[in-house]
C-alpha positions in Angstrom: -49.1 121.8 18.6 -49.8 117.9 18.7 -49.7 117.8 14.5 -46.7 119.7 14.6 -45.2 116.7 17.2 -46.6 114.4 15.0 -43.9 115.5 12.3 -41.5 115.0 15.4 -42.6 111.3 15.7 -42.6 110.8 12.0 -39.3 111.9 11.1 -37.8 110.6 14.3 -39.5 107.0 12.5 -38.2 108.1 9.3 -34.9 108.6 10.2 -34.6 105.5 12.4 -36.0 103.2 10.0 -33.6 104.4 7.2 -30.7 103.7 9.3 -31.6 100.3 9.7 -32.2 99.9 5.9 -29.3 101.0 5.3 -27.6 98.6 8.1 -29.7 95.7 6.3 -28.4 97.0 3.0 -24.6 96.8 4.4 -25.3 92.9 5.9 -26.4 92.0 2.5 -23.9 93.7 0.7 -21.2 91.6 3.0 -22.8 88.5 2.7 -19.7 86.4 1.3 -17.6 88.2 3.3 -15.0 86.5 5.0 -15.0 88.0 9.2 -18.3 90.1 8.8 -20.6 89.9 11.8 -24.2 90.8 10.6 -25.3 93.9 12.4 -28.6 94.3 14.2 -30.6 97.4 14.8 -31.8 97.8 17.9 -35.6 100.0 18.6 -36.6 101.2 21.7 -40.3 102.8 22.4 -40.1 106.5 23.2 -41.7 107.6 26.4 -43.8 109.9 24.4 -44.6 107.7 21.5 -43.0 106.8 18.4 -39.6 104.3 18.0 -35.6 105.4 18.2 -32.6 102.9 16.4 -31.5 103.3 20.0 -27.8 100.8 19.4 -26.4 98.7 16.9 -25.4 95.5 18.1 -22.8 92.8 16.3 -24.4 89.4 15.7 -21.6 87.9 18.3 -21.4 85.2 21.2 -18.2 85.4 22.7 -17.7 81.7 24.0 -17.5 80.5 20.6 -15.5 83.0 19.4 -12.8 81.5 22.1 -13.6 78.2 20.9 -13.1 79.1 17.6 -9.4 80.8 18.3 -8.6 77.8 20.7 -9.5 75.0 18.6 -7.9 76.9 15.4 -4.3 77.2 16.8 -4.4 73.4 17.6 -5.4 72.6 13.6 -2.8 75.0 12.7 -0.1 73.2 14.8 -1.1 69.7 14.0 -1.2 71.0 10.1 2.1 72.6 9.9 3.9 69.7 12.0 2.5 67.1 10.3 3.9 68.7 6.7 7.1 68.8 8.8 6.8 65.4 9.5 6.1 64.1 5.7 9.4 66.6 4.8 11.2 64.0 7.6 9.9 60.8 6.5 10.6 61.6 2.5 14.2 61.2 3.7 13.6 57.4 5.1 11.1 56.6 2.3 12.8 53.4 1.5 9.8 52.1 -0.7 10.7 55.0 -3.0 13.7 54.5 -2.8 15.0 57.4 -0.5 16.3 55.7 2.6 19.5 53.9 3.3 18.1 50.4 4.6 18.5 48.7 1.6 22.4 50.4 0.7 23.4 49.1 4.2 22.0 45.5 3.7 23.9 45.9 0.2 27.1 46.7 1.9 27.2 43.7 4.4 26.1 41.4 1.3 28.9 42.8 -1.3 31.4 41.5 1.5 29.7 37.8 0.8 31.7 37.6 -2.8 35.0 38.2 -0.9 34.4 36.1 1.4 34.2 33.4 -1.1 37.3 34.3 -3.1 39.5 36.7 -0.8 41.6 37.2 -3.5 39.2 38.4 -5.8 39.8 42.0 -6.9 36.4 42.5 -8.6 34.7 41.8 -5.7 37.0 43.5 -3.1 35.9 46.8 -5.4 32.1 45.7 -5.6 32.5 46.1 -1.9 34.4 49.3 -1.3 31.4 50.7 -4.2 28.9 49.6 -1.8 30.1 51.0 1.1 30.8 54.5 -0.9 26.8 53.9 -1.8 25.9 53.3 2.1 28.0 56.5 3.5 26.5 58.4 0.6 22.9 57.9 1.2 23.8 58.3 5.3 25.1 62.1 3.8 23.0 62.9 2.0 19.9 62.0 4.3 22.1 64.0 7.0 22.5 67.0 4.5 18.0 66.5 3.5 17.3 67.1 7.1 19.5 69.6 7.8 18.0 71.7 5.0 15.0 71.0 7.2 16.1 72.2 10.1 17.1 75.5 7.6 13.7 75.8 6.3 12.7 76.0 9.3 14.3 78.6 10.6 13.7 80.8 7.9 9.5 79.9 8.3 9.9 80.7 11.8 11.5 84.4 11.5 9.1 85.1 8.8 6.1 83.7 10.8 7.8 85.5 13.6 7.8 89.1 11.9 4.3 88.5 10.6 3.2 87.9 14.3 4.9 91.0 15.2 3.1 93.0 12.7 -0.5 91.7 13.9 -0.4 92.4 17.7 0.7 96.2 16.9 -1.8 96.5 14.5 -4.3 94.8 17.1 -2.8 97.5 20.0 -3.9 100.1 17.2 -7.6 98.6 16.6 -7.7 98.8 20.8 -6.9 102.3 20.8 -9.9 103.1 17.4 -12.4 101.1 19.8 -12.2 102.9 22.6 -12.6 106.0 21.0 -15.2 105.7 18.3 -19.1 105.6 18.5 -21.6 102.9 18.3 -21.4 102.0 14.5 -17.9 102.6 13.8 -16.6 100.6 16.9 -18.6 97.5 15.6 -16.3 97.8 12.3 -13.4 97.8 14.5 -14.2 94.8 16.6 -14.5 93.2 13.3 -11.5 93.8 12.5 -10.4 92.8 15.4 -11.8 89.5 15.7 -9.7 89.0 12.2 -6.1 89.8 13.5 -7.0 87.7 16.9 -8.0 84.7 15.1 -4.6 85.0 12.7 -2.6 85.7 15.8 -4.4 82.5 16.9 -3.0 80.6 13.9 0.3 81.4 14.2 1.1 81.2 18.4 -1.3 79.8 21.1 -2.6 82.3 22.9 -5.3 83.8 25.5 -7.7 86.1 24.8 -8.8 88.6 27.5 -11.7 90.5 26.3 -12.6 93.6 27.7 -16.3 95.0 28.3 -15.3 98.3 26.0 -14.5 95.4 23.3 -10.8 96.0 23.7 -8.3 93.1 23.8 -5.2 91.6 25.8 -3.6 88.7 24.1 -1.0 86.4 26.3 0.8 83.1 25.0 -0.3 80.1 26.4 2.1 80.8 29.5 1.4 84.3 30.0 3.8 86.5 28.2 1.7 89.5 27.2 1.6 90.3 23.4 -0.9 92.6 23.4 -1.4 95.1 26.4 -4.3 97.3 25.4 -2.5 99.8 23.1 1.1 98.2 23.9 2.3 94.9 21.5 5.5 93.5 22.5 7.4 91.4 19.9 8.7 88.4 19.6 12.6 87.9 18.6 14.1 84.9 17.0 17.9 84.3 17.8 19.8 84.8 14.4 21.9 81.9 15.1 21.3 78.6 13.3 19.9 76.7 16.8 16.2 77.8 17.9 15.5 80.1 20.1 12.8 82.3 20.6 12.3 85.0 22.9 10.3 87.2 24.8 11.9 89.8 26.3 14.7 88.3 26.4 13.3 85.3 28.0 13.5 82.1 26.1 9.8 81.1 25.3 11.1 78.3 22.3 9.4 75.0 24.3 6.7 76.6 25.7 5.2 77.2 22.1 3.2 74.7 21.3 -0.1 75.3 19.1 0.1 77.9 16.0 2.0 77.8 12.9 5.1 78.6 15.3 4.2 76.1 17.8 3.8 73.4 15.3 7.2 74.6 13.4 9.0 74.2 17.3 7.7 70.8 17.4 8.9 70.1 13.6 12.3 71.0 14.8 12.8 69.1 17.7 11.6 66.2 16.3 14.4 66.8 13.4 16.8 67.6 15.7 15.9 63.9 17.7 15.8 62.0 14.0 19.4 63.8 13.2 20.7 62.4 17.0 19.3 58.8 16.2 21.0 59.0 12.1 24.6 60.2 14.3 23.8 57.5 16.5 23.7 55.3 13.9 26.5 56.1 12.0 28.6 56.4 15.0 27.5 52.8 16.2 28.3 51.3 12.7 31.7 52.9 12.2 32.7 51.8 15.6 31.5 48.1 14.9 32.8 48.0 11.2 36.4 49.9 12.0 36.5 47.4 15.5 36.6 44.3 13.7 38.1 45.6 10.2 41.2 46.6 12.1 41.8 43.1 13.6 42.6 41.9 10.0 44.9 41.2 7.3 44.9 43.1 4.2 46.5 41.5 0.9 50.0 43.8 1.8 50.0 42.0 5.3 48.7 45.0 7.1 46.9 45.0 10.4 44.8 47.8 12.1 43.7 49.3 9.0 39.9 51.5 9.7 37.7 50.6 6.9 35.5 53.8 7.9 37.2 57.1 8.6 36.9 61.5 9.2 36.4 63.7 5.7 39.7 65.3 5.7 37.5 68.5 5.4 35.8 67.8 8.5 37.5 69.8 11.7 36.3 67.3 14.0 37.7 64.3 15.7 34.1 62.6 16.1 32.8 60.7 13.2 28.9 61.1 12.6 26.4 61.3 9.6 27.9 64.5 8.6 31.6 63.5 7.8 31.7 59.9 7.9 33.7 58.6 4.9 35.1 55.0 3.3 38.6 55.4 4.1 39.6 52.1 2.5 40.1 53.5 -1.3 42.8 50.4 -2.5 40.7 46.8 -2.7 43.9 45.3 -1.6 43.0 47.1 1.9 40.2 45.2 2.9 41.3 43.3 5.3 39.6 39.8 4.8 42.2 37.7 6.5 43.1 36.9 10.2 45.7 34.5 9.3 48.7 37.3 8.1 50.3 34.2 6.3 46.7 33.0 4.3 45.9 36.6 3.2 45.2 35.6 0.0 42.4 32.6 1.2 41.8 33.6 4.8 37.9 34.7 4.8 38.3 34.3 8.7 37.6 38.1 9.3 35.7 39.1 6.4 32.9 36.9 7.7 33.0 38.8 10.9 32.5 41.8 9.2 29.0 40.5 7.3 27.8 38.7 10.7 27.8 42.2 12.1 25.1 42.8 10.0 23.1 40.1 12.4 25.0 40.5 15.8 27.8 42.7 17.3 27.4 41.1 20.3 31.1 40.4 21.6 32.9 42.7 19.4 33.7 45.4 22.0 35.8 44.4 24.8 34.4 45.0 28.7 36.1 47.9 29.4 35.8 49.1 25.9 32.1 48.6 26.4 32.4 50.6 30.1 34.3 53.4 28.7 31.2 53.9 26.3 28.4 53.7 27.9 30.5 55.8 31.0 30.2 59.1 29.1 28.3 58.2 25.1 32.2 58.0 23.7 34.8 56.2 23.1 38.0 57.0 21.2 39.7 54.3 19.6 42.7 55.3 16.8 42.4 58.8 17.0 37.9 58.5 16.2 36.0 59.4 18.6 32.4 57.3 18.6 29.6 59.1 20.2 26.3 58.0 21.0 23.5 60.2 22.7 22.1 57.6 24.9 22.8 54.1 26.4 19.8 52.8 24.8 21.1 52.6 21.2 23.7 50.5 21.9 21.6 48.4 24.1 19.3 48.0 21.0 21.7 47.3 18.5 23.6 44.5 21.0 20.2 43.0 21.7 18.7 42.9 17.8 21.1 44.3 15.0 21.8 46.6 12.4 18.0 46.9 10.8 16.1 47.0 13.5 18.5 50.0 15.1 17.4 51.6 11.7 13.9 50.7 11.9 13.3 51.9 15.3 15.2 55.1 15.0 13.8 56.6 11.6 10.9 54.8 9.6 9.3 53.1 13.3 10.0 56.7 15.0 9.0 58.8 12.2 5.8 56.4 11.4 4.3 56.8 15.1 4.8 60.4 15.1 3.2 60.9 11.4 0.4 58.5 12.9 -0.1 60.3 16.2 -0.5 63.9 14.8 -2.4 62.6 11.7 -5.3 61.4 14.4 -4.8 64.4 16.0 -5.4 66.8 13.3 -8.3 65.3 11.7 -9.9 65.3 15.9 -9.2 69.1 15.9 -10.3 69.7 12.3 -13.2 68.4 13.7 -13.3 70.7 16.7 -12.8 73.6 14.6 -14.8 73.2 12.5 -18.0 72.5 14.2 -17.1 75.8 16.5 -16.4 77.5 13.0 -19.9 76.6 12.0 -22.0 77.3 14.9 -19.9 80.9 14.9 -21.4 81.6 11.7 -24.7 80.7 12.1 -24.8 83.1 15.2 -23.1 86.2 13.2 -23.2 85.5 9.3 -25.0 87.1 7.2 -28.5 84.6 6.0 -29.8 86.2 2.5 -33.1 85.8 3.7 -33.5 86.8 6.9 -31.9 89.8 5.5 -34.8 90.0 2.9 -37.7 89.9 5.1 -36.1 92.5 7.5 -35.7 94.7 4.8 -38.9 94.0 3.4 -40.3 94.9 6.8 -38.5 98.1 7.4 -39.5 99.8 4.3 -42.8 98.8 4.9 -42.0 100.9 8.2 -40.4 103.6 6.5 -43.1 104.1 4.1 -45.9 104.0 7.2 -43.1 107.0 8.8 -43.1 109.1 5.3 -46.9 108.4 4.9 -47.6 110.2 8.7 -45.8 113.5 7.6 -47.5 113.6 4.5 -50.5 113.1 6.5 -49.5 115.6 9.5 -48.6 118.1 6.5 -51.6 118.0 4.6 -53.3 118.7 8.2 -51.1 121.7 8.8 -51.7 122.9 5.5 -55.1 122.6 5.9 -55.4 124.3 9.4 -53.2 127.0 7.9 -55.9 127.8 5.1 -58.6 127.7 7.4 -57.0 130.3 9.7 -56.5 132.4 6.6 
């Protein structure tokens, strides 16, 4: 009876050890694999003798896993935002020649040749060119970051979907781990440990995980996206402002790490640089049309706005979007305060290039009080807007090219500086966690070697006792014939 249990020992041996060769076989088979957690075979000592592959168990720590998925949708934010950022600052590259600050220091100059010879026709059109220059380059940087703001948008519901599509598939992997065995469930945490850390790099989230190895997932503020076997989706408003939701709850500013979170911060930040370019244009219509209309033009007219609405336009406000020169005839510009010297008066034209260094009187008190009342003021049928009190502090205070340097190249400069520190801290971050994840679950070639080495070693000891045992059996058998 005991050499027939000695067979039992053996092949119990046999069969455990070939299971772990083949588990070895399968680590070094995925060693380049992206996501694979090397598996480890677990013995236990029977009570009667002899060793059982009693578990498989992932090579796995689950704090740095966390560390990993929390650290990676702050990269990913700081990455996508800061490409946002370099889209925004393209616009106001005035080194390479993409920005308007040296059009609008073009446009106060050109009126320098007037002002010299008002009569001078040449130079009256030199001047209306310029301006045409300055409004285009305000336009078309309008129109570059609006096509930003449309980009986007169309990321965002793409991203969006995508997100969608990983937390059901991560509901389904919930539902395969809870119902497999031992060595099948380990192939489904590894999956999904890959759709948590992409659902990581698109939206910041939480991680719950479970002792069965299931998941929940929650945003940052705890709006479930994964409930066990229940995803709920996202929705992105299809109308051209942002909103995302959850449930019908608006989510959009609470998203801040991910692809999606860095996209919402890329989009505000576009929205504030389109504000501070309306501001701008509104403030230097205002100034220009203020002290153009006080004038005399060659034909003796007064009032005349040198900057005026695109006919196309439906709106009464004048911003970056439909600002145009409205003075087409050179004979228009109204150099002249004298209506009697309009051909030698320069009286009015040199207020027009000193607000290039000051507007600093040019409004009136109460015109000044009805503007900073309510942001507008409507004077001539135009309204001027401005989104805060502070611009036109700004511009009173300094002038024309510091309003531009501290609303788009200072602005966009600090920001591009601020995430860039940022990012290359949380690259950092990442990748350290990234690192130490590895070592704890990737695959090393020759650990991998020696454990196989060793197990066939073991496997060949197993095949070598029921050789043994049989040859024994055999033996007894004969003798009892």
């Amino acid at each position: 009876m005991s050499l027939f249990y000695g067979l039992v020992l053996g092949g119990q041996a046999l069969i455990s050890n070939k299971r772990a060769i083949n588990l070895t076989n399968q680590n070094i088979s995925n060693v380049f694999t992206e996501g694979y957690s090397r598996k480890i075979p677990i013995f236990s000592d029977m009570p009667t003798g002899g060793v059982n592959l009693e578990k498989v168990q992932r090579a796995y720590d689950d704090i740095l896993f966390q560390k990993v998925i929390n650290t990676n949708q702050a990269l990913v934010s700081d990455e996508s935002y800061r490409d946002l950022l370099t889209q925004v600052e393209s616009v106001f590259n005035d080194i390479q020649g993409s920005g308007f600050s040296s059009a609008l220091n073009e446009f106060f100059n050109a009126f320098h040749a007037v002002s010299l010879n008002p009569n001078d026709i040449t130079a009256r059109y030199d001047a209306i060119t310029k301006a045409q220059q300055l409004v285009g380059r305000i336009r078309n940087s309008y129109d570059n970051l609006k096509k930003t703001l449309d980009y986007i948008n169309f990321s965002l519901e793409d991203q969006i979907e995508k997100l969608n599509s990983l937390t059901r598939k991560l509901a389904k992997i919930n539902e395969s781990i809870k119902l497999s065995s031992n060595e099948d469930k380990l192939k489904y945490l590894d999956e999904r440990d890959r759709l948590i850390r992409e659902i990581s790099s698109l939206i910041d989230s939480k991680v719950i995980l479970r002792d069965d190895g299931t998941v929940d997932v929650f945003t940052s503020k705890g709006f479930a996206l994964v409930n066990y076997n229940v995803s709920h989706n996202l929705e992105k408003d299809s109308s051209s402002n942002l909103t995302i939701r959850w449930d019908g709850i608006d989510i959009t500013d609470q998203l801040k790490n991910g692809k999606i979170g860095g996209f919402v911060k890329g989009y505000r930040f576009t929205e504030k640089i389109i504000t501070n370019l309306n501001d701008f244009t509104s403030l230097l219509a205002l100034m220009v049309n203020k002290v153009h209309s006080q004038g005399y033009d060659l034909y003796g007219n007064t009032g005349v706005k040198f900057f005026g609405i695109d006919p196309a336009s439906s709106s009464n406000t004048i911003d970056a979007s439909n600002i145009v020169v409205a003075v087409q005839d050179p004979k228009k510009i109204a150099a002249a305060l004298d209506p009697a010297l309009t051909n030698s008066d320069n009286r009015n034209v040199l207020n027009l290039i000193n607000l290039k260094d000051s507007v600093d009187g040019v409004l009136t008190s109460g015109e000044e009080s009805d503007l900073l009342s309510d942001g507008s003021i409507t004077i001539s049928g135009i309204t001027y807007r401005i989104s805060g009190n502070d611009k036109y502090s700004l511009l009173r205070e300094r002038n024309f090219g510091e309003l531009y340097n501290t609303g788009f190249t200072t602005a966009i400069g600090f920001e591009l500086e601020g995430v860039s520190r940022s990012l290359q801290s949380n690259r950092f971050l990442f990748e350290a966690a990234d690192q130490q994840l590895k070592e704890k679950s990737s695959v090393n070639m020759d650990e991998e070697l020696i454990n196989l080495t060793k197990l066939q070693r073991s496997y060949e000891a197993a095949a070598r006792i029921i050789n043994v045992t049989d040859e024994l059996i055999e033996t007894v058998l004969n003798l009892v014939k």
